[in-house]
Structure formats: structure tokens, C-alpha cells
C-alpha positions as a Python dict, from the first residue, in 0.01 Angstrom:
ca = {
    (1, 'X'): (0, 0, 0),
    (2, 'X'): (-304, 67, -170),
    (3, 'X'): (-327, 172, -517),
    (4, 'X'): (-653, 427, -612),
    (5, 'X'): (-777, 137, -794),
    (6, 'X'): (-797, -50, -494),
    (7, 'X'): (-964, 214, -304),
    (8, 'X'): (-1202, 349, -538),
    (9, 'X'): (-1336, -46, -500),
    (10, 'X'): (-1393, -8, -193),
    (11, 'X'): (-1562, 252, -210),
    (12, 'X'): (-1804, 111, -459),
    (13, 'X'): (-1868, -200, -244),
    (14, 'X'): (-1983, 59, 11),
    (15, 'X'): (-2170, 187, -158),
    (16, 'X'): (-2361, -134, -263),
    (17, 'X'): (-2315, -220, 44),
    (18, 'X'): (-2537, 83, 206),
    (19, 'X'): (-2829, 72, -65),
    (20, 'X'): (-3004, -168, 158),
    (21, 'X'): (-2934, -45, 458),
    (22, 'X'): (-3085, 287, 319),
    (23, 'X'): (-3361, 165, 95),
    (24, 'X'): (-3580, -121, 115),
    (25, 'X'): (-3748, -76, -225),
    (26, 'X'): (-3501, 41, -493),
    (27, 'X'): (-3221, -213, -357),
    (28, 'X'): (-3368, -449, -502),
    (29, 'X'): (-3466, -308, -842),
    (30, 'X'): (-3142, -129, -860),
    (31, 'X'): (-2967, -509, -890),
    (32, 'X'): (-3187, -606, -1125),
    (33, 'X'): (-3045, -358, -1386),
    (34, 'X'): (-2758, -396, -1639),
    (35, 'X'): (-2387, -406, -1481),
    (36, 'X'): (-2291, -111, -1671),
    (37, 'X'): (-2632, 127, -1473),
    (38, 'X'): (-2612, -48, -1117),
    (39, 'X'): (-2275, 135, -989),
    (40, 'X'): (-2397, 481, -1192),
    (41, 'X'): (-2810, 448, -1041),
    (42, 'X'): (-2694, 368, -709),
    (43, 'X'): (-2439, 624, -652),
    (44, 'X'): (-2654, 857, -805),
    (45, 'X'): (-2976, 717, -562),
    (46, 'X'): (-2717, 778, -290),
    (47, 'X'): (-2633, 1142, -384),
    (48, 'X'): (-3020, 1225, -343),
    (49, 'X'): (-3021, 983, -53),
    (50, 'X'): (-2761, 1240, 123),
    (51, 'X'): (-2972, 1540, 26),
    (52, 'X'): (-3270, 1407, 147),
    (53, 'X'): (-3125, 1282, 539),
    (54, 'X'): (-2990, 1632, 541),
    (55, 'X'): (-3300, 1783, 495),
    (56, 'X'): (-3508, 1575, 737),
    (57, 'X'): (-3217, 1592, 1022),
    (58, 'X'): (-3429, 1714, 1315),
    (59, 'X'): (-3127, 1749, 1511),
    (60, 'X'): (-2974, 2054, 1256),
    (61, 'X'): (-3178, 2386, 1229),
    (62, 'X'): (-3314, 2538, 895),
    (63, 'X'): (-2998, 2758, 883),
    (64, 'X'): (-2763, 2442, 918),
    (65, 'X'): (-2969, 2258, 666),
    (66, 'X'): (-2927, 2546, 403),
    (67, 'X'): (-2557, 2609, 474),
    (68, 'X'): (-2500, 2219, 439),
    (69, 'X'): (-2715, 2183, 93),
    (70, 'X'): (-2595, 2449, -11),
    (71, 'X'): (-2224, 2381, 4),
    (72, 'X'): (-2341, 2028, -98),
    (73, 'X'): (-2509, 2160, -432),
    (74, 'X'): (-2168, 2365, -491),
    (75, 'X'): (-2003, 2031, -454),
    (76, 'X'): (-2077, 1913, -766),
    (77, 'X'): (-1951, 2262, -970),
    (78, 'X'): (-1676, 2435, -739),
    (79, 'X'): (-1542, 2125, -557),
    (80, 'X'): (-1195, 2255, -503),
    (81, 'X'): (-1366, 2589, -311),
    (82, 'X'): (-1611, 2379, -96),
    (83, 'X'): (-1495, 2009, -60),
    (84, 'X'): (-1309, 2039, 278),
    (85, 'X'): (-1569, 2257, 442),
    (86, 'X'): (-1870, 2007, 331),
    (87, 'X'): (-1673, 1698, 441),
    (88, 'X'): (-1575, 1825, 791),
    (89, 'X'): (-1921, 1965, 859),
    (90, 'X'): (-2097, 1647, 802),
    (91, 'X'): (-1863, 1441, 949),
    (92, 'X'): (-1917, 1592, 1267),
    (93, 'X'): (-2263, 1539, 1226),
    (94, 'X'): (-2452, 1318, 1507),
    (95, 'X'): (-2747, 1020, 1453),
    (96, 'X'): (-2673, 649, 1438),
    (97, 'X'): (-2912, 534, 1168),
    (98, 'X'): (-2765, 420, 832),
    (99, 'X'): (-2873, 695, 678),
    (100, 'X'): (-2686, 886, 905),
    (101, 'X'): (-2384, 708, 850),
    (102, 'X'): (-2381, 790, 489),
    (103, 'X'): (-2404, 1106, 501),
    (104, 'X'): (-2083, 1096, 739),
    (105, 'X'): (-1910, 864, 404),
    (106, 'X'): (-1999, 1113, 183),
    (107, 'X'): (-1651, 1163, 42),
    (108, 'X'): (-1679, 783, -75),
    (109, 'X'): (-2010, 858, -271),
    (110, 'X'): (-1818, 1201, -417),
    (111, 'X'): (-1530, 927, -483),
    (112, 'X'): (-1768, 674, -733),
    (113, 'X'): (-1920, 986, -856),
    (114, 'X'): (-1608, 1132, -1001),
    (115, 'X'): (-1475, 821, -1183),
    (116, 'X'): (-1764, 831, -1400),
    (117, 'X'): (-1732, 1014, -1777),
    (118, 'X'): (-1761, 1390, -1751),
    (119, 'X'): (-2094, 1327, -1943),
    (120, 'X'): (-2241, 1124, -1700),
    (121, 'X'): (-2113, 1352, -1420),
    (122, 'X'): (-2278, 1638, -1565),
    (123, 'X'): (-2661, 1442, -1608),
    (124, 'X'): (-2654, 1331, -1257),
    (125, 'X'): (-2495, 1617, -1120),
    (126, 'X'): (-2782, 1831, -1302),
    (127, 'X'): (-3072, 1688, -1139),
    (128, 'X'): (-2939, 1595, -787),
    (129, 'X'): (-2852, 1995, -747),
    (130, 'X'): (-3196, 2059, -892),
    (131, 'X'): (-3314, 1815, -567),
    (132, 'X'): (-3118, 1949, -334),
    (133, 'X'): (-3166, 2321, -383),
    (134, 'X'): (-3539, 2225, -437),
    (135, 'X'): (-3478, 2057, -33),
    (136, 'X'): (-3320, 2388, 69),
    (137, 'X'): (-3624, 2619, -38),
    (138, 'X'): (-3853, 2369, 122),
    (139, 'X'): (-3659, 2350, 460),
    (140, 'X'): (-3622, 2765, 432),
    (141, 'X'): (-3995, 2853, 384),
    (142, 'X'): (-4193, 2557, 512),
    (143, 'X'): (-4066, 2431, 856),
    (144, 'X'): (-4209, 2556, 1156),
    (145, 'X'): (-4105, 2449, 1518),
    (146, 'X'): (-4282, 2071, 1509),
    (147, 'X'): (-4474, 2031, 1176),
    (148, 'X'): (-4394, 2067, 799),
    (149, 'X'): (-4660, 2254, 659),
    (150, 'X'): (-4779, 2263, 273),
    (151, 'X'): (-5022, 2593, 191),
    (152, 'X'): (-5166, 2465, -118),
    (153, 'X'): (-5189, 2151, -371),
    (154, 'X'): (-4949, 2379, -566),
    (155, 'X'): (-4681, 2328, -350),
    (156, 'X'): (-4765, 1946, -256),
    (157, 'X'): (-4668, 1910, -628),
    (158, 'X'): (-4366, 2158, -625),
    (159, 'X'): (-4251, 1925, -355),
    (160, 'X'): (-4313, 1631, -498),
    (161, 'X'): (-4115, 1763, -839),
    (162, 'X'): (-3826, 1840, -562),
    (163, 'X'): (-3811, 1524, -410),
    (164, 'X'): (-3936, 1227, -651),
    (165, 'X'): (-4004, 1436, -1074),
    (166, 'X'): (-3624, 1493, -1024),
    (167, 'X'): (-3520, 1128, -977),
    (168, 'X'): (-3772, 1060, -1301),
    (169, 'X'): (-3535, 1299, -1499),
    (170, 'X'): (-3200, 1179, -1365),
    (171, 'X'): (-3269, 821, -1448),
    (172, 'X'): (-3399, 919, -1790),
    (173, 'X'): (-3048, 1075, -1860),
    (174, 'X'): (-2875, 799, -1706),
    (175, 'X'): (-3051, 535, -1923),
    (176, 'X'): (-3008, 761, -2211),
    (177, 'X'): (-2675, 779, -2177),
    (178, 'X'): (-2650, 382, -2105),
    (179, 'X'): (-2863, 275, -2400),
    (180, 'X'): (-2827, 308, -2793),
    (181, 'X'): (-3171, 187, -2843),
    (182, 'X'): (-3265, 526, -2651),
    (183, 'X'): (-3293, 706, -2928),
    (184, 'X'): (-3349, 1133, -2899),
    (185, 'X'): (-3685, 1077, -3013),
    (186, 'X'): (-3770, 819, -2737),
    (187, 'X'): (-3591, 1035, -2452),
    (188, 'X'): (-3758, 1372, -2603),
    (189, 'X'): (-4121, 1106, -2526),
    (190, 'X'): (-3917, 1028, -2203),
    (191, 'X'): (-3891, 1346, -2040),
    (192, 'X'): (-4256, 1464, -2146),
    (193, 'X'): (-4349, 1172, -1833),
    (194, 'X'): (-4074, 1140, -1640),
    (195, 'X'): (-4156, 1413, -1417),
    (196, 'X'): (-4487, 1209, -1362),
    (197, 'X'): (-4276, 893, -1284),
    (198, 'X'): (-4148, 994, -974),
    (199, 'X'): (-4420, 1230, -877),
    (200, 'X'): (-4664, 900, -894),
    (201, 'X'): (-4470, 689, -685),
    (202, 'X'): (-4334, 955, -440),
    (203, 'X'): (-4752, 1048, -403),
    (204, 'X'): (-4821, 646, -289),
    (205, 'X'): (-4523, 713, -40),
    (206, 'X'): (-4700, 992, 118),
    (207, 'X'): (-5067, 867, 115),
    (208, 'X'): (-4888, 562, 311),
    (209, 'X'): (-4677, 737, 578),
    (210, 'X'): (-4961, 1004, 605),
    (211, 'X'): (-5038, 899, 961),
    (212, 'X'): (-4717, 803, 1104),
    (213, 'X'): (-4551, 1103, 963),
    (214, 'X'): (-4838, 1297, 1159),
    (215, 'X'): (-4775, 1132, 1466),
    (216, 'X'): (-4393, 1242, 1462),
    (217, 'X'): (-4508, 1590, 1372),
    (218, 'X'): (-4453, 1617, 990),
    (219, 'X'): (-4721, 1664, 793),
    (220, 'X'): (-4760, 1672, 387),
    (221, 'X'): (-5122, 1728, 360),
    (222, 'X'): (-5157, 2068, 240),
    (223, 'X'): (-5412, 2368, 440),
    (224, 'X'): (-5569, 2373, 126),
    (225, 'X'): (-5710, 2062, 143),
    (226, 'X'): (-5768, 2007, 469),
    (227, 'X'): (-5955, 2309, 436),
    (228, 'X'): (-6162, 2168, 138),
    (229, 'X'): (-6314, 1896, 396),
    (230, 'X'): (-6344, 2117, 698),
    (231, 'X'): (-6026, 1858, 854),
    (232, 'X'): (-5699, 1951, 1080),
    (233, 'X'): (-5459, 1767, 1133),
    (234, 'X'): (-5568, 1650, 1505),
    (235, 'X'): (-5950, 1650, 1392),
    (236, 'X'): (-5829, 1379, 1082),
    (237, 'X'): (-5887, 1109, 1402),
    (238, 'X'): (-6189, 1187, 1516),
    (239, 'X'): (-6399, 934, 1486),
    (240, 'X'): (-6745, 1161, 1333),
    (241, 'X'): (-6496, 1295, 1078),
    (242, 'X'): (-6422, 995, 929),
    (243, 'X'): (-6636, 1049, 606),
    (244, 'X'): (-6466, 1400, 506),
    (245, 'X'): (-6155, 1189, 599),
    (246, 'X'): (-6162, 932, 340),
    (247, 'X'): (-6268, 1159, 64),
    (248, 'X'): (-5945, 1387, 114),
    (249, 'X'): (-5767, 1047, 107),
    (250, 'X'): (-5955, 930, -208),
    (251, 'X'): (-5869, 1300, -353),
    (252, 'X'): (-5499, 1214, -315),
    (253, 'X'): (-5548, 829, -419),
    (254, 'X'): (-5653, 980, -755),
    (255, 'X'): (-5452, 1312, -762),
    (256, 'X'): (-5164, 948, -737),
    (257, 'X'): (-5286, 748, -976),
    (258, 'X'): (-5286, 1019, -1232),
    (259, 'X'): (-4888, 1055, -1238),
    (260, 'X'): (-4896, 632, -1234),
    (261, 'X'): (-5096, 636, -1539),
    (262, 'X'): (-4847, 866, -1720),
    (263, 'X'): (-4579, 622, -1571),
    (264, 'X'): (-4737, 361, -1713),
    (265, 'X'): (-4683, 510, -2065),
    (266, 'X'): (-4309, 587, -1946),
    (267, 'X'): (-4212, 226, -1859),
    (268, 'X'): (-4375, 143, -2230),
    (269, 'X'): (-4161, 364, -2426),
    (270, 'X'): (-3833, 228, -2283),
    (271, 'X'): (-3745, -51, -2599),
    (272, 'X'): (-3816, -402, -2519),
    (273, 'X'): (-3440, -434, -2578),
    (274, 'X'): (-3391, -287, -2290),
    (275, 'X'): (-3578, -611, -2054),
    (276, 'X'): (-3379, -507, -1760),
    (277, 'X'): (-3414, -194, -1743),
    (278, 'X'): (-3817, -232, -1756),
    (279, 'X'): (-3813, -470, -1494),
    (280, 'X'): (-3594, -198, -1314),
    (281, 'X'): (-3925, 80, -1363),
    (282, 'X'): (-4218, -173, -1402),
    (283, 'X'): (-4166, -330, -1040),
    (284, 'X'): (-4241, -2, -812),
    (285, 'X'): (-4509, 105, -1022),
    (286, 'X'): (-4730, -219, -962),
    (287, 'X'): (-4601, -238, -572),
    (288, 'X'): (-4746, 125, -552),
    (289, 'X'): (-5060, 15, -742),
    (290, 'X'): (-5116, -256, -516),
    (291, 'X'): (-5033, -65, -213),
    (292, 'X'): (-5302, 182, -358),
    (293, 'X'): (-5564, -115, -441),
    (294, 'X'): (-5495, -220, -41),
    (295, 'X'): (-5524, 145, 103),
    (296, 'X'): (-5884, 149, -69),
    (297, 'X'): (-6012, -142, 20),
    (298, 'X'): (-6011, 42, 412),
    (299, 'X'): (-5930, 425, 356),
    (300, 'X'): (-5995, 477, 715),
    (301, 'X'): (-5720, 172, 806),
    (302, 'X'): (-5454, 485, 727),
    (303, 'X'): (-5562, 655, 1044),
    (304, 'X'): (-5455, 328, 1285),
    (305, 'X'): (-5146, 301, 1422),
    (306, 'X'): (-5027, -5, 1166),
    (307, 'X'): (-4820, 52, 849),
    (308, 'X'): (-4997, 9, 538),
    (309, 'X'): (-4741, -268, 368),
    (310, 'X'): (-4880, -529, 88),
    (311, 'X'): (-4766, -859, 125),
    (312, 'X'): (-4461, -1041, 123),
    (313, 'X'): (-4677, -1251, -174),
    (314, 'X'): (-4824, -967, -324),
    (315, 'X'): (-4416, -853, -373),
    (316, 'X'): (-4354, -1188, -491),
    (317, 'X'): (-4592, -1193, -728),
    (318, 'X'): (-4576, -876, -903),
    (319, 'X'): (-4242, -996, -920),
    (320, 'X'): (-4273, -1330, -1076),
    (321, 'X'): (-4599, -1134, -1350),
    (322, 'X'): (-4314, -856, -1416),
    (323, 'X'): (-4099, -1134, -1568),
    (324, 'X'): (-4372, -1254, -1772),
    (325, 'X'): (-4562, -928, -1916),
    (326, 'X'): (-4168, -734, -1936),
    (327, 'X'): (-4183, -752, -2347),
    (328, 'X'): (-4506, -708, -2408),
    (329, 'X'): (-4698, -359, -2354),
    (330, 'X'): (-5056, -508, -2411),
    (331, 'X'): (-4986, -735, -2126),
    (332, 'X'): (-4824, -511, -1953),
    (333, 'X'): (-5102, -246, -2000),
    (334, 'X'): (-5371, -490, -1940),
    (335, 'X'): (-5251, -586, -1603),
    (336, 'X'): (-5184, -255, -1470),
    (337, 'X'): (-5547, -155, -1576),
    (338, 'X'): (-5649, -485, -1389),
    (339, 'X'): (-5554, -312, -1043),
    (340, 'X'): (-5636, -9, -1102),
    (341, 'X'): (-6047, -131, -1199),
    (342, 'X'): (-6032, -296, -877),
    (343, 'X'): (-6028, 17, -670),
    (344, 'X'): (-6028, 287, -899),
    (345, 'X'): (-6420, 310, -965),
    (346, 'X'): (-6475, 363, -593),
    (347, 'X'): (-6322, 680, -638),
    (348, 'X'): (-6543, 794, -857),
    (349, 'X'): (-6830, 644, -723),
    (350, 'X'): (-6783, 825, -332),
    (351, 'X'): (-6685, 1180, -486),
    (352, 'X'): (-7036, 1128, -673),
    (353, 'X'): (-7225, 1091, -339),
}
């Protein structure tokens, strides 16, 4: 017979054990942090992970998607009222990707969620509702029959805040609450650039998957910019627009690099104490600088049909430099500033022509 011990570990090892099937990128990073923050970040990355797959289900319609996030928000504050109705709904729903799957196992996310501290509860709880009701307003307002469509830069970065500032403000909690070395002062520094943290890296995501995301009919370029460089979002592939092309991708490059910069100064507040969890924030931010550095070394290489990806070695490296340059912010700084030289004058140099 088994004891709730017994099956709340099981649930966690399903949880570990779905990370990778769900995430390439923070899998990885997410092991590299102390015992007591991998079981807390991943169920937490999960609970966004659900939001999000919910959100981009093409098979549910914008009604189903805001009855579901909404009864998922409500989840976390009126679980009695809610908890059967959530559970059966999604369990019911269809797709056979991993992602798919765990939104099905939700209960056994809810289940690792609720053995943490109240405390904890309430800073993940906070900022995964702020995601997901940020998803529902996005799903209500923006999605038309085949694309996703963004007005203005405004709301690029409203959605970016949704999807990716969010995540910079739950981990800062989360570490908070993890480390003593965190002290208020250092969080109060934290969450002045946290919102840029995830805004940074969720930017690179976007500039990468601009293409292929176009090709399945979602599109995150806002009107207003396309506007800016006489573009659509067919005439993007013409070949004679391919100038007006890569400056609106250079414009986004830097709009990116921006929020990086500010990450940057996040990932050098954190006290060296804390090794692991700088490795933990250090890692993405130099695989999104060197995805960056690639992308502008051929801007126009978004619009063909391969997937921008950096290297296996690249990975390795930043990797293996990470390790080195984790306790020290001049070397840290130094490299970072490295990359970005190696690309980032371009920018400047084609908006001047």
C-alpha cells in the first residue's frame, strides 16, 4: 500500500523526469542548482510550462483557453472550489507531445507544489497567476483565425513581461527565499532587473523562431514595426526586401540585447556564495549572446528554412568559461562584453546608413 510519502516521490521523479522532455535549455541549468532549488525551480518551470501549452493549444478555442487559465489561475487560491473541474477538463484534453502529456499530469505538478512551505507557495503561486492571466488577455484580444498578431512594440513588451519578466521575478523570490546571503537589499537590486532577465532571453527566443513561427502562422513581430520598414509578413521573403528586412531584425537584435545587458548586472548581484546558482543564470545569458553573435553574422539566414542553433561546441564551451569566470564579475563582465563587440557595432553601424 502506498504511503503519501511514497507517492508524493513519485510524483517528484515525474516531474524531473518531464523537464527534458519539455525543455531543452533550462533542464540542464535547472540540475546544476543547489538540491534544496532544483525540486522548487522545476515544479515551478512546470507550472508556467502548463500555462504556456494551454495557451498555444491550437486544437482549444480562445473561449476554452480562458475558461481553462482561468480555473487554472484560481487553482492556486480557491483549490477546493475549482480543483475537480480543472483536472477533468484537461485530462480530457487531446495532443501527444510531452508537453501535452503534462498538462494531462497536472494534478502531480499541483501535488509537489503543495508540499512546499506556505511561503514558498505563495512566491511562486504569485507570479505563475500573474503569467497565466497575462496568457489569458493575450489569447482573448490577440488571436485571430491563423496568426497571432502584436499592434505595437508596446505590446511585444507587455508580452514578453507575460511570458518570460514573470519567470525573472519568480526565480528572484525563489532564490530569495533559498539563500541567506540574499539579503533585502540585494533582492530590492534584484527585482529592479529581473523583469529585464527574462524579457532578454525570451526576446533571443523570438528573433530565433521568427521564421518558423511564421511559417506555422504565428507571428510576434508587431504592425508597428513592420510598418516602420514598409514589410508584411509574406513580403519579409521577398528577395528585393531583404535590406528593410535585416534592419527590423537588427532593431529587435538591439531592442534584445538591451534587457541582456541589464541581465548581465542581475547575474552579478547574486553573491559569489551563491556559485551554483550563477552558473544556474550565467549559462542562458551567454547561449543567447552567442545565438545573437551567430544571427548577425547572416541576418538574412533567419528567413531560410534552417533553425538558427549555435553549436554543440559553442554550448560546450560557454559551459566549460562559465565554470571559470562564475566568481569573478570582471571576468565575467569582460567576456560577456567580448560577444557582444563582436556583433554589436554592426548594429550601429547599418542603422547609420
Amino acid at each position: 500500500m502506498k504511503t503519501v510519502d511514497d507517492t508524493l516521490q513519485q510524483d517528484i521523479q515525474f516531474c524531473l523526469a518531464s523537464l527534458p522532455r519539455v525543455s531543452r535549455t533550462f533542464a540542464p541549468t535547472i540540475r546544476l542548482l543547489p538540491k534544496g532549488l532544483e525540486i522548487p525551480v522545476t515544479a515551478a518551470y512546470l507550472l508556467c510550462r502548463i500555462a504556456d501549452t494551454i495557451e498555444d493549444n491550437p486544437r482549444l478555442s480562445i473561449q476554452d483557453k480562458d475558461t481553462l487559465l482561468s480555473l487554472f489561475s484560481r487553482m492556486f487560491s480557491e483549490r477546493e472550489a475549482v480543483e475537480t473541474v480543472f483536472l477533468n477538463a484537461v485530462a480530457r484534453l487531446e495532443g501527444d507531445t510531452a508537453d501535452d502529456e503534462l498538462v494531462r499530469q497536472s494534478q502531480r505538478v499541483f501535488n509537489v507544489f503543495r508540499s512546499f512551505s506556505p511561503t514558498l507557495q505563495k512566491h511562486i503561486g504569485k507570479w505563475v497567476v500573474e503569467m497565466s492571466r497575462g496568457m489569458q488577455q493575450y489569447a482573448q484580444s490577440a488571436v485571430k483565425q491563423r496568426f497571432s498578431f502584436l499592434k505595437s512594440m508596446q505590446e511585444l513588451d507587455e508580452y514578453t513581461y507575460y511570458v518570460a519578466g514573470t519567470v525573472g521575478y519568480l526565480l528572484t523570490e525563489i532564490f530569495s527565499f533559498y539563500s541567506t546571503k540574499i539579503t533585502p537589499r540585494i533582492k530590492q537590486r534584484l527585482e529592479q532587473l529581473a523583469e529585464s532577465f527574462g524579457k532578454g532571453l525570451q526576446l533571443v527566443n523570438i528573433i530565433r523562431d521568427m521564421t518558423t513561427d511564421l511559417r506555422r502562422g504565428q507571428s510576434y513581430i508587431p504592425d508597428e514595426l513592420l510598418k516602420k520598414y514598409e514589410l508584411t509578413r509574406s513580403s519579409i521573403f521577398e528577395k528585393e526586401n531583404a535590406a528593410r528586412a535585416e534592419m527590423m531584425f537588427n532593431e529587435l537584435i538591439e531592442n534584445a540585447v538591451k534587457h541582456l545587458d541589464h541581465a548581465l548586472d542581475y547575474i552579478l548581484l547574486i553573491p559569489k556564495e551563491e556559485t551554483r546558482i550563477r552558473l544556474f543564470c550565467m549559462l542562458p545569458l551567454f547561449w543567447a549572446m552567442r545565438t545573437l553573435e551567430k544571427i548577425q553574422q547572416n541576418t538574412l539566414a533567419l528567413l531560410g528554412s534552417e533553425k538558427i542553433k549555435i553549436s554543440r561546441g559553442l554550448i560546450r564551451k560557454e559551459y566549460f568559461l562559465a565554470f571559470i569566470n562564475m566568481n569573478s564579475n570582471r571576468l565575467t563582465r569582460w567576456h560577456y562584453h567580448n560577444i557582444r563587440k563582436s556583433f554589436y557595432p554592426r548594429l550601429s553601424a547599418a542603422a547609420e546608413a
